[in-house]
C-alpha positions in Angstrom: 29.0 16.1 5.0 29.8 14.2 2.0 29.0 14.9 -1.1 28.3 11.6 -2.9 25.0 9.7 -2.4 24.7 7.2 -0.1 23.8 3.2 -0.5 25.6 1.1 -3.2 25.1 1.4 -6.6 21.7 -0.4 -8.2 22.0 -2.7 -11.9 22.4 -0.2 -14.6 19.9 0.6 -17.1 20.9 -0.5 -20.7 23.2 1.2 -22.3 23.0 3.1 -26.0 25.4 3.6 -29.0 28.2 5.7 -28.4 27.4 9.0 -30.4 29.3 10.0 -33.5 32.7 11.9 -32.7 32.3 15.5 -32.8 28.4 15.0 -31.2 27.6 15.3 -27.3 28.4 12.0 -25.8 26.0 11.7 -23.0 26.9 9.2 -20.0 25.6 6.3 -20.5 22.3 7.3 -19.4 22.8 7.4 -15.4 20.8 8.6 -13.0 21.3 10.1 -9.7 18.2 9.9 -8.4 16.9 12.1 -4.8 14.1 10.2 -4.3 11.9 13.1 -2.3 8.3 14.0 -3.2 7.0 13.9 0.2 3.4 14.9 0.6 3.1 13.3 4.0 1.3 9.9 4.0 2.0 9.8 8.1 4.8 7.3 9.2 5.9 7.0 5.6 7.6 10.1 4.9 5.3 10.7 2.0 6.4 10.0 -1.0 9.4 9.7 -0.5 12.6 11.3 1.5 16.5 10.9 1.5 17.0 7.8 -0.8 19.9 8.6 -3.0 19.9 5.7 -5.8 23.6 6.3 -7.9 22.6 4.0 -11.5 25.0 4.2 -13.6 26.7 2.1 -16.7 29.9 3.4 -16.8 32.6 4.0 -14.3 33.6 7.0 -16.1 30.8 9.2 -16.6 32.5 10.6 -20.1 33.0 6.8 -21.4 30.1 6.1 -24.3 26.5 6.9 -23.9 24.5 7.6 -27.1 24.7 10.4 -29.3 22.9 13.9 -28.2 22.4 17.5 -30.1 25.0 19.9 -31.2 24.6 23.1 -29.7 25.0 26.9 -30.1 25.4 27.7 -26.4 23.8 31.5 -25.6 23.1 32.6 -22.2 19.0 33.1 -21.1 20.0 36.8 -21.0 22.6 39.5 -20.9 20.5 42.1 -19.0 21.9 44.1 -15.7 21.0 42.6 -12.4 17.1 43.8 -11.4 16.7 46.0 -8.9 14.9 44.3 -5.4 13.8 45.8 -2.2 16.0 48.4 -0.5 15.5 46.4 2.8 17.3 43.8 1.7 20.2 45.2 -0.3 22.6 43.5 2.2 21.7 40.5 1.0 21.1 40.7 -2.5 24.2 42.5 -2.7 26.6 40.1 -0.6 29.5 38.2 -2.7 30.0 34.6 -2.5 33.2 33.7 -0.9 34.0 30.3 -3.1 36.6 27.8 -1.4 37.0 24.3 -2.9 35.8 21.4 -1.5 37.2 18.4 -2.9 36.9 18.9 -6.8 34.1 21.3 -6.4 33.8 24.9 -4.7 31.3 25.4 -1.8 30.2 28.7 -0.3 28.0 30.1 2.8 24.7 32.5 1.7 23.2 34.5 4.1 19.4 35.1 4.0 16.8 36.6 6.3 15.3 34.1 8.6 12.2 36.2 8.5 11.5 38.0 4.9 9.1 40.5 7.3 11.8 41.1 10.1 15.5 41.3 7.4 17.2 43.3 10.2 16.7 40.4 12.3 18.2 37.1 12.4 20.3 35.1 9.7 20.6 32.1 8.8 22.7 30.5 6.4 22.4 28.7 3.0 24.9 26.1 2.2 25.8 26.2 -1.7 28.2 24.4 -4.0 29.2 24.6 -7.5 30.4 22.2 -10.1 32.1 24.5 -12.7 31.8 24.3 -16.2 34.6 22.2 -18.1 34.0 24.5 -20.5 34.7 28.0 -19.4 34.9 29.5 -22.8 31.7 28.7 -24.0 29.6 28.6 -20.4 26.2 29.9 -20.4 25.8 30.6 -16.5 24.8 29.3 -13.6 22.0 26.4 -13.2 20.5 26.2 -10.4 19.2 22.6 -9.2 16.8 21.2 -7.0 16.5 17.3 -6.5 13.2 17.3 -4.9 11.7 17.0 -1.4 10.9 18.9 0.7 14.4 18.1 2.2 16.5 17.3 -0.4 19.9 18.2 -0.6 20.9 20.2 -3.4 24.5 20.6 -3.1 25.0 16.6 -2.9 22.2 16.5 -6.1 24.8 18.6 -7.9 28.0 17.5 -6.8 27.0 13.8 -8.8 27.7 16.7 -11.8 27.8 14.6 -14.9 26.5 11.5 -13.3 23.1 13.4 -12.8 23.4 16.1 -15.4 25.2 14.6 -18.4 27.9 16.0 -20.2 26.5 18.9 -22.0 24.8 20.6 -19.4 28.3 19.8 -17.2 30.0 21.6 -20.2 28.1 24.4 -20.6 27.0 25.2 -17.1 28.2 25.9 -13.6 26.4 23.5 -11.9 24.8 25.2 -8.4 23.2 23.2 -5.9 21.6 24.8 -3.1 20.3 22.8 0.1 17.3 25.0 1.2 16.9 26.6 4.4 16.8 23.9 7.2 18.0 21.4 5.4 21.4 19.4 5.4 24.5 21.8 5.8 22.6 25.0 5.7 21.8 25.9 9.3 19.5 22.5 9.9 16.5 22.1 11.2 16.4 19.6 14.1 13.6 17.5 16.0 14.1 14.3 17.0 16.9 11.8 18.1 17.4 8.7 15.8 14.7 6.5 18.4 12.1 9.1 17.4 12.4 9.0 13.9 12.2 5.6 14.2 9.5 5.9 15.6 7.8 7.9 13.1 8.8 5.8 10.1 7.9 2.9 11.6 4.3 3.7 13.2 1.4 1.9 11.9 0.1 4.2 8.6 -3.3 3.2 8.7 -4.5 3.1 12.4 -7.4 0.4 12.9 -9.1 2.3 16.0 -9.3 5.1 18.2 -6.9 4.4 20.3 -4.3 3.8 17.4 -5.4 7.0 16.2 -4.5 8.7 19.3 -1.2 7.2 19.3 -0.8 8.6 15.8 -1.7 12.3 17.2 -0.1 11.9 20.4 3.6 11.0 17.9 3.0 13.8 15.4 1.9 16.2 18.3 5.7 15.4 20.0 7.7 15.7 16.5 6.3 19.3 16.0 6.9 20.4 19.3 10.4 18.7 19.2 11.2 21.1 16.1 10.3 24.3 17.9 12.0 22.6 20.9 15.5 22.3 19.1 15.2 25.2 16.5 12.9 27.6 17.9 11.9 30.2 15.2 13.3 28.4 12.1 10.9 25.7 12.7 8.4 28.5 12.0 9.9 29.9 9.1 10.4 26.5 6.3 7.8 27.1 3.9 8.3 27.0 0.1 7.7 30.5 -0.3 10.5 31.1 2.0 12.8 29.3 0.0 11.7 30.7 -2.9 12.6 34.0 -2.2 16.4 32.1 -0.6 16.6 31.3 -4.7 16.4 35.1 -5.9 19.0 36.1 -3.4 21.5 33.2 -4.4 20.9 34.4 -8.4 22.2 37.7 -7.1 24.8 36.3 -5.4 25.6 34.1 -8.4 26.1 37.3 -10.4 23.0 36.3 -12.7 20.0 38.5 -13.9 17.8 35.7 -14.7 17.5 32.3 -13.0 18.2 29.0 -15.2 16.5 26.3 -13.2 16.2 22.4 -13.2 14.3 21.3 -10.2 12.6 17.7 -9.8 9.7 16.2 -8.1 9.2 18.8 -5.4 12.0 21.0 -7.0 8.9 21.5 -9.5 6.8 23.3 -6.6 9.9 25.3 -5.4 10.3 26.4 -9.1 7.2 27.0 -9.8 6.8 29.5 -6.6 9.9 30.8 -7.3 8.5 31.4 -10.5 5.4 32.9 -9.3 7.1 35.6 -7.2 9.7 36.7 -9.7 8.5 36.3 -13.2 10.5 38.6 -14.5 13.5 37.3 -12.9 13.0 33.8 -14.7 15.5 32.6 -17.3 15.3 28.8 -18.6 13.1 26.7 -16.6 12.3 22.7 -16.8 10.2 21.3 -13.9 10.8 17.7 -14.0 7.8 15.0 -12.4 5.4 18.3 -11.7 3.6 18.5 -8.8 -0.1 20.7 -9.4 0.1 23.4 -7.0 -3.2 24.7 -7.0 -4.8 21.3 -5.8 -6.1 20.6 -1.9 -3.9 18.1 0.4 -6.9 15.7 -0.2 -6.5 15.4 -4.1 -2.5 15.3 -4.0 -2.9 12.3 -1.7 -5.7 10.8 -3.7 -4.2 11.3 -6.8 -0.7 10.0 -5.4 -2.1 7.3 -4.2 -3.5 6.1 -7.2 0.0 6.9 -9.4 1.3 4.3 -6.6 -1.2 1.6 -7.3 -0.2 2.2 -11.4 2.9 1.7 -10.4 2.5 -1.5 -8.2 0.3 -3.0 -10.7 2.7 -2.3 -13.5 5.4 -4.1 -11.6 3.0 -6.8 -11.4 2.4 -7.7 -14.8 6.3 -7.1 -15.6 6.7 -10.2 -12.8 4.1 -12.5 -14.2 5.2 -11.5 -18.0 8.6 -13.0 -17.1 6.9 -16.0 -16.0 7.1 -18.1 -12.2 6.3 -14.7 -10.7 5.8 -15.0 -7.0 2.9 -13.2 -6.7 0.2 -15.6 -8.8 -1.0 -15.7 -12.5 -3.1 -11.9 -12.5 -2.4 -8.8 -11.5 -5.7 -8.4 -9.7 -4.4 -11.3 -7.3 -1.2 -10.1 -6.6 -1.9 -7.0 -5.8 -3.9 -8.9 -3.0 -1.3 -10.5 -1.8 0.7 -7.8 -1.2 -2.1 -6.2 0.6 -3.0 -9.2 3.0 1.2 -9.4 3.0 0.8 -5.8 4.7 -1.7 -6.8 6.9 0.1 -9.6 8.4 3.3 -7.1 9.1 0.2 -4.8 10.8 -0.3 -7.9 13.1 2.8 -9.4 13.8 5.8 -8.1 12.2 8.8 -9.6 10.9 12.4 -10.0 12.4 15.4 -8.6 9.9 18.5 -9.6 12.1 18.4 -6.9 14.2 17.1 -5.2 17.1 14.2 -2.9 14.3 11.4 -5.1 13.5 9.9 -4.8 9.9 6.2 -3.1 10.6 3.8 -2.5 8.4 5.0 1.3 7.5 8.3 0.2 7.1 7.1 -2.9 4.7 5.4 -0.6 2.8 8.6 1.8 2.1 10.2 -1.0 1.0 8.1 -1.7 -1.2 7.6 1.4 -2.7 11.0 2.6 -2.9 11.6 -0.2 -6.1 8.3 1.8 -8.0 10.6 4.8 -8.3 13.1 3.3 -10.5 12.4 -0.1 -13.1 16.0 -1.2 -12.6 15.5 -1.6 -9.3 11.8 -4.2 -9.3 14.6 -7.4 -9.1 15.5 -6.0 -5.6 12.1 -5.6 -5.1 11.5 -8.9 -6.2 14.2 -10.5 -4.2 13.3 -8.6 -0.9 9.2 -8.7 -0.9 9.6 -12.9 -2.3 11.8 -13.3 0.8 9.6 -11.6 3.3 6.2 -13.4 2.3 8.2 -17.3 2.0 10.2 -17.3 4.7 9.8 -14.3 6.9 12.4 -12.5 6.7 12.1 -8.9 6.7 16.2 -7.7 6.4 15.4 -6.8 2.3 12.6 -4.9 2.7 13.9 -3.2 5.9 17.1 -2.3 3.6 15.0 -0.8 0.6 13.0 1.2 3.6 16.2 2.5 5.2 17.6 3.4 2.0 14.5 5.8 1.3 14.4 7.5 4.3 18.4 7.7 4.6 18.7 5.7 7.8 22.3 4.0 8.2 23.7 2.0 10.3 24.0 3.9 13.4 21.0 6.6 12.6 20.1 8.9 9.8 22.5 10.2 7.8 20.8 13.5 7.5 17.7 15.4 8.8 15.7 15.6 5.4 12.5 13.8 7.5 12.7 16.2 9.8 12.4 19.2 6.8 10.2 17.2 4.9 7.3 17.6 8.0 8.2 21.0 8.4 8.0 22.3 5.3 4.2 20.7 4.2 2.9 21.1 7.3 3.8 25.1 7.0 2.7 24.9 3.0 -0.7 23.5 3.6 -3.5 24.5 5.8 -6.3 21.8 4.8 -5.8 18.6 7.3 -8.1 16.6 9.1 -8.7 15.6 12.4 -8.2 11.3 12.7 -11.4 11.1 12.9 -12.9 12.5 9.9 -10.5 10.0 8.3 -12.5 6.7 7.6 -15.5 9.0 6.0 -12.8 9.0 3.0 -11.9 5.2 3.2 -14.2 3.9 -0.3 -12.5 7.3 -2.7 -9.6 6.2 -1.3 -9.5 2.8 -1.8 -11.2 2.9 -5.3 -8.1 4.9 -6.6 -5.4 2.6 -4.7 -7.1 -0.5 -3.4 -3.4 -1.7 -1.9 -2.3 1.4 -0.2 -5.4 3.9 -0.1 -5.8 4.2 4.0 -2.8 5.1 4.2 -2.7 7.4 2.0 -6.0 8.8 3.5 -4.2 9.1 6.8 -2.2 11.8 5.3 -5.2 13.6 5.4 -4.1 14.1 9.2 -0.8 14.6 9.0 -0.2 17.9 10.5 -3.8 18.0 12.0 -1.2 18.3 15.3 1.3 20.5 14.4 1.8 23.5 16.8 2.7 25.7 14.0 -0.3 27.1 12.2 0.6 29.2 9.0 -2.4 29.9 7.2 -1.0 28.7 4.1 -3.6 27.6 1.5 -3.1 26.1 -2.2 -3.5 28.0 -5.1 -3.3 27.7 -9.0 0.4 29.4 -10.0 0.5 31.4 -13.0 3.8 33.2 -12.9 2.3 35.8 -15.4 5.3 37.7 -17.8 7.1 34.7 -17.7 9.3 33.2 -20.7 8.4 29.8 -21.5 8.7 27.2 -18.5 9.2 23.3 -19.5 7.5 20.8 -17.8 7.7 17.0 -17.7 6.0 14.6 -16.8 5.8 10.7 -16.8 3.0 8.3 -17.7 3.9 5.9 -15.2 5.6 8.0 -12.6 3.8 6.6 -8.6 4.9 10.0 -6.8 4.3 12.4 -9.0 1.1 11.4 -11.8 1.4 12.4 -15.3 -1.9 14.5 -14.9 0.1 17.0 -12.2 2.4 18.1 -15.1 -0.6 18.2 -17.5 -2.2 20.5 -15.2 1.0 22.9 -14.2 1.6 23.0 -17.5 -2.1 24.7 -18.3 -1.7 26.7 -14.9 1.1 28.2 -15.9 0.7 31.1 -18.2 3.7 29.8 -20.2 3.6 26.5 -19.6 4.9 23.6 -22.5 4.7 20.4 -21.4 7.3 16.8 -22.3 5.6 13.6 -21.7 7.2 10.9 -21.1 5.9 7.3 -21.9 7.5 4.8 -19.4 7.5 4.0 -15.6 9.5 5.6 -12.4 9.6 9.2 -11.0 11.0 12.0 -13.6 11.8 12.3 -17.0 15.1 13.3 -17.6 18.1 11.7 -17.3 15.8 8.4 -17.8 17.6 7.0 -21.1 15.0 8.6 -23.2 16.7 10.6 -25.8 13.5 12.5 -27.0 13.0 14.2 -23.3 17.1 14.1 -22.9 17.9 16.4 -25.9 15.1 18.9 -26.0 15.7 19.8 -22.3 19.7 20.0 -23.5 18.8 22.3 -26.3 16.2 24.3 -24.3 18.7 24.8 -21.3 21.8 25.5 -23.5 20.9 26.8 -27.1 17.4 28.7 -26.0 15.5 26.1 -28.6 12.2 25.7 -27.4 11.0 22.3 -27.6 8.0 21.2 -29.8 4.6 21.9 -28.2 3.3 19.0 -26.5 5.7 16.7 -27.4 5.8 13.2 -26.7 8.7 11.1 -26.2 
């Protein structure tokens, strides 16, 4: 596997002052960016999955970047590892065997595959490290999560300062985790490469019955696929389950609380994790917060409508600059692109190869640029192409690079986990049918993309693995302060998720951020950059409800 992103690097976000000498340089603010929220709007991988955008200013990730905090680095504790259940004491007290792996070290963990049967099968839990460059002063371990569900963690950390900065690359071992199923941890497998195909590129917002059957029929095979190919691990991918992964690796790791940085869907994980083990948490940020306590219908609404922000913002950025493509208002071009959909519904557009561009796959493309600013020029480029002269090769590239599809297939199986895990994590889908009764809430919130995202409302209404699973408010009561951030213009992940984790949580603070694309950190915002630094590093809580 390798441990780098894929795709080519994206235009740079500006640059800042280099900081004073004897201050925390940061990198020049760039951002390694798993691009994985995933809350299922069917064909389109949710939110999100697999697209690994590397932005970055500086060839050298220690060259420039603008000034950060000092810090007085202290661990989150000093306490003796807590004691856990006796039945799993093989676990919890197994040792890491560490072995390097290009500049990094990478190491096996073995966890139950069933929490309820732990003298039954394993299965094991690829990890890897980025030590600290500073071993005199390091902290501990942080743990990371890039998001998903489906998102490799050991690739999200080995980007180290790239994605972390230099402070928290000083002070921290950098531990990266890809959850169970996922990547190079015993993975999860469904489909060949024609079937996921299939899936991303199958219409998203059927326009009868017997489209709607189709859509059943191609959900139906992928979850029989996975029990097919994995057999009980298909069965056993839910959060919870990984959760409880991330208190046997902070054994493992030697720590008695858990430092944690986990984005998008990494905030759920976290926030479960928290949930289980309160007293087990050390320094937590949750970065573009998902609300865990709300029904599959209001995640998709609300998504939906955090994608039409972000379109529309895009919009006006394009006419603002003058000549834009898509008319004089933003009212107009947002209809444009939504009769542009349409057309790639009826007939859709060659790229130069043997995939056409359809409808779902137009519509990745298009959102993939809404998750980062410095990429609307590709956007631009590829959507301007499509609707003048029909070709669909730039849009088909920006869809491939979200769901990680190269060349000759995809380069990992993080669709295949990303199904797996929400259609185990939530219990509240529709049948097709029931859909179109939700058509006018939907489309009031996101007039370009709201059947689609109402069709998520079926998702797993197919699945053959039933777990029971329902939503619930988190409150990780007896936990220390937990950081939350969110964005106002973030599409995947809407500014009022983190407002309400934050209040869920019985120690919630929440960061906002005022600007557009998914997460906070890492962003080029120094306000979120250095109270997360200082929080993770020095213990300094940041100011309540602050706003960067």
């Amino acid at each position: 596997m390798s441990l780098t992103p894929p795709g080519p690097p994206v235009p740079p976000p500006p640059s800042e002052p280099v900081g004073p000498q004897g201050e925390e340089s940061r990198s020049g603010n760039p951002v390694l960016l798993g691009i994985l929220v995933g809350l299922l709007v069917f064909a389109l991988v949710g939110a999100g999955v697999g697209a690994w955008l590397l932005v970055s200013d500086s060839e050298d990730p220690l060259d420039g970047g603008n000034a950060g905090p000092t810090f007085t680095p202290a661990p989150s504790s000093t306490a003796p590892l807590p004691e856990t259940e006796p039945s799993l004491d093989r676990y919890y007290d197994q040792k890491l065997r560490w072995k390097r792996c290009g500049e990094n070290r990478c190491a096996t963990l073995k966890v139950p595959m069933d929490y309820t049967k732990p003298d039954g099968a394993e299965i094991g839990i690829a990890v890897l490290k980025v030590p600290a460059t500073d071993e005199k002063n390091r902290v501990g371990s942080l743990v990371v999560n890039p998001g998903g569900p489906g998102g490799s963690g050991t690739e999200f950390a080995a980007a180290g300062p790239l994605q972390f900065g230099n402070a928290l690359t000083r002070y921290f071992d950098i531990v990266g985790f890809d959850p169970r199923g996922v990547a190079s941890s015993d993975p999860l497998a469904c489909l060949d490469t024609a079937g996921l195909d299939e899936v991303v590129a199958f219409d998203p917002d059927p326009d009868n019955p017997a489209e709607e059957a189709s859509m059943d029929r191609l959900l139906g095979r992928f979850g029989q696929g996975c029990l097919d190919e994995s057999g009980e691990l298909a069965r056993h991918m839910s959060t919870k389950e990984a959760a409880r992964d991330m208190d046997v690796l902070r054994a493992a790791l030697g720590e008695s609380k858990l430092d944690y940085l986990g984005s998008s869907y990494g905030t759920f994980l976290g926030a479960t994790y928290a949930d289980l083990f309160p007293k087990n948490v050390g320094r937590f940020v949750l970065d573009g917060a998902i609300d865990p306590s709300l029904s599959n219908e209001k995640l998709s609404l609300e998504q939906g409508r955090g994608f039409e922000t972000a379109l529309r913002a895009y919009i006006k950025d394009c006419i603002d600059a003058g000549g834009c493509y898509l008319g004089s208002t933003v009212d107009g071009g947002a209809r444009k692109v939504r009769a542009f959909l349409d057309d790639l519904d009826a007939k859709p557009l060659q790229t130069g190869e043997s995939r056409e561009l359809t409808e779902g796959l137009g519509m990745l493309g298009i959102w993939l640029p809404l998750y980062v600013k410095e990429l609307w020029p590709d956007l631009t480029q590829a959507l301007r192409s499509a609707m003048r002269t029909g070709d669909g090769s730039g849009l088909l590239g920006l869809a491939d690079r979200y769901t990680a599809r190269g060349p000759k297939g995809f380069r990992d199986n993080s669709m295949e986990a990303l199904y797996a895990v929400n259609c185990l994590d939530h219990n509240d889908y529709i049948a097709t049918k029931d859909v179109a009764a939700r058509f006018p809430e939907f489309e009031k919130a996101s007039p370009t993309f709201g059947r689609a995202f109402a069709y998520s409302l079926a998702t797993c209404s197919n699945w053959p693995i039933r777990s029971g699973q329902r939503t619930v408010a988190l409150h990780a009561k007896g936990a220390p302060p937990i950081v939350v951030i969110g964005t106002t213009r973030d599409p995947a992940t809407p500014l009022v998720w983190a407002q309400a984790l934050a209040a869920q949580l019985d120690s919630g603070q929440l960061i906002t951020r005022d600007g557009d694309g998914h997460t906070g950190f890492g962003r080029g915002n120094s306000c979120v950059d250095d109270a997360v630094e200082k929080w993770l590093i020095s213990g300094d809580r940041p100011q309540v409800d602050l706003k960067c």
